[in-house]
C-alpha positions as CSV (number, residue, x, y, z in Angstrom):
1,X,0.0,0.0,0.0
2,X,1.7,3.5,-1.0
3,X,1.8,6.4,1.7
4,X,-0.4,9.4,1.0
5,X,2.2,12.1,1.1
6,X,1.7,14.2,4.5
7,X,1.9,17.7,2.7
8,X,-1.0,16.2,-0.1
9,X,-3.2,15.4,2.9
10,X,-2.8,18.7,4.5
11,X,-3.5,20.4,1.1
12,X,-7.2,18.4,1.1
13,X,-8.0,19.1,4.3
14,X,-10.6,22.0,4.5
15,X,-10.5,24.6,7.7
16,X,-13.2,24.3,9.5
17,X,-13.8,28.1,9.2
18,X,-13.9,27.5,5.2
19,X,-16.6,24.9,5.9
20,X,-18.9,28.0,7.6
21,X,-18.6,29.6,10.5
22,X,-20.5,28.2,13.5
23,X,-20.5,31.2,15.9
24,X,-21.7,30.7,19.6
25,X,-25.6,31.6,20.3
26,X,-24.3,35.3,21.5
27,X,-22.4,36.2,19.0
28,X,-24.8,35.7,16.3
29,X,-26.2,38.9,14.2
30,X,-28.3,40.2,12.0
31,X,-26.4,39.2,8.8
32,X,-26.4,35.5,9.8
33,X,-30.3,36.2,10.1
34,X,-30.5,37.1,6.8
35,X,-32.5,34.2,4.2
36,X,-35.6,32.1,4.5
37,X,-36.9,30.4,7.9
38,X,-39.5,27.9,8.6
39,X,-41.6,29.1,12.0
40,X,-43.5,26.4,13.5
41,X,-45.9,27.2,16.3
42,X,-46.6,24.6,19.2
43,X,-50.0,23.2,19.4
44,X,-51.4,25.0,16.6
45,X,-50.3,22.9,13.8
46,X,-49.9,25.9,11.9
47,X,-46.2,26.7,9.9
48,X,-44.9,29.9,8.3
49,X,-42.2,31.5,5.8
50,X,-40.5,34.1,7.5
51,X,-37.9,36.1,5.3
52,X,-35.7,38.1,6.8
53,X,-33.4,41.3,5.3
54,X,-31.1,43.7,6.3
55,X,-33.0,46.6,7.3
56,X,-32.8,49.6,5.2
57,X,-33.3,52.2,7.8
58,X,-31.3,50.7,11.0
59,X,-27.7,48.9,10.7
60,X,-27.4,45.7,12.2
61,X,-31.4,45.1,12.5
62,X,-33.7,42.6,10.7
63,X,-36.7,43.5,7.8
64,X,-39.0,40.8,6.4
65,X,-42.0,39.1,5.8
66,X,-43.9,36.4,7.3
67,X,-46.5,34.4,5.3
68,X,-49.0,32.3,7.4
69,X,-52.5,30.8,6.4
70,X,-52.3,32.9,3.1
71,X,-51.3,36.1,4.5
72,X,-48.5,38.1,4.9
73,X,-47.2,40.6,7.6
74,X,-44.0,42.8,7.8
75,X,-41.7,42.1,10.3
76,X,-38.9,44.6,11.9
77,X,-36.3,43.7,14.7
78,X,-33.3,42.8,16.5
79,X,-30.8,40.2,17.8
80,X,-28.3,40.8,20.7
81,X,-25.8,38.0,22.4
82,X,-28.0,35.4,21.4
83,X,-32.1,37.0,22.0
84,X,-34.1,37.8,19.2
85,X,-37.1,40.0,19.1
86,X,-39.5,40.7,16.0
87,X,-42.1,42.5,15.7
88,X,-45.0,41.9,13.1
89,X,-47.1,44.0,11.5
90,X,-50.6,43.5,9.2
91,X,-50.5,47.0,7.8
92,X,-47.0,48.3,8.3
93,X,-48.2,50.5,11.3
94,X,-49.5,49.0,14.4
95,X,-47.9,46.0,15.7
96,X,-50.2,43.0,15.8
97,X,-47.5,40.5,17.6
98,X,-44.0,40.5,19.0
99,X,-41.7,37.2,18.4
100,X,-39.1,36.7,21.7
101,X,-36.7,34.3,21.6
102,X,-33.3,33.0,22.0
103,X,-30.5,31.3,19.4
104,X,-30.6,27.9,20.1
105,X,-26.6,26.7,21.0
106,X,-24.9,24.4,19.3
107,X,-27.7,25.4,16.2
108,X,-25.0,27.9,13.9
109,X,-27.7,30.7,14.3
110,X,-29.8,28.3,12.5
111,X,-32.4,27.4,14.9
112,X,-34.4,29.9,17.4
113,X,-37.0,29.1,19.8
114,X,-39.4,31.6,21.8
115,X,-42.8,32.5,22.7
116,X,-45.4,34.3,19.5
117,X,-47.5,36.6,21.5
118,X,-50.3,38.9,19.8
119,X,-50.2,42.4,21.1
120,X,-51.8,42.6,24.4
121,X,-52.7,39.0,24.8
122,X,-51.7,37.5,28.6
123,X,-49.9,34.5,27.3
124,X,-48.6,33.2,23.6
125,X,-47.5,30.7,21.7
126,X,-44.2,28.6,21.6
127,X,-42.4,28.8,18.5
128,X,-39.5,27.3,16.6
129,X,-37.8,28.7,13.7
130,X,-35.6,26.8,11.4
131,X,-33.4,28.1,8.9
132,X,-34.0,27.1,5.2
């Protein structure tokens, strides 16, 4: 059996950096945010779309849309060492719910998990969001 030259195997080893960053659940922002997400809401059965931008107004915070039983809301907010907030909008004026959650660790920024509470409701609903 031949040796694999030490130097060749180096050369086909990829960093793990080069494979995509994983960063820790606090150090994850907006721009690893950005892209499609699955929301899935506990004991409702229901699932959503959410897609989520940079926002064009405020560095370093989230835009988007959400589309759930065939409609669609705006969404604005924010994610600091590892809690995300979002607030969603019908009509692009009054907000209609607030998302609160927290990166899930060990997930890449690719998994979040909070409570869905309309506005000025007493309890809400446990979500999970899942990057696409």
């Amino acid at each position: 059996m031949k040796a694999i030259p030490f130097a060749l195997l180096l050369a086909c080893a990829v960093p793990v950096a080069a494979q995509g960053e994983c960063p820790h659940s606090s150090e994850v922002t907006a721009r690893h945010l950005f892209g499609s997400w699955r929301a899935e809401f506990a004991g409702e059965g229901q699932v959503g779309t959410l897609l989520l931008e940079k926002h064009a107004l405020y560095a370093g915070s989230l835009s988007g849309t959400l589309e759930r039983n065939g409609e669609r809301s705006k969404l604005a907010g924010d994610i600091e060492d590892g809690e995300f907030t979002l607030e969603e909008s019908a009509d692009g004026v009054r907000i209609a719910a607030a998302w609160l959650g927290e990166v899930v660790e060990g997930s890449c920024g690719r998994e979040i998990r909070g409570e869905w509470r309309r506005d000025g409701a007493a309890s809400g609903t446990a979500f999970i969001l899942r990057k696409e």
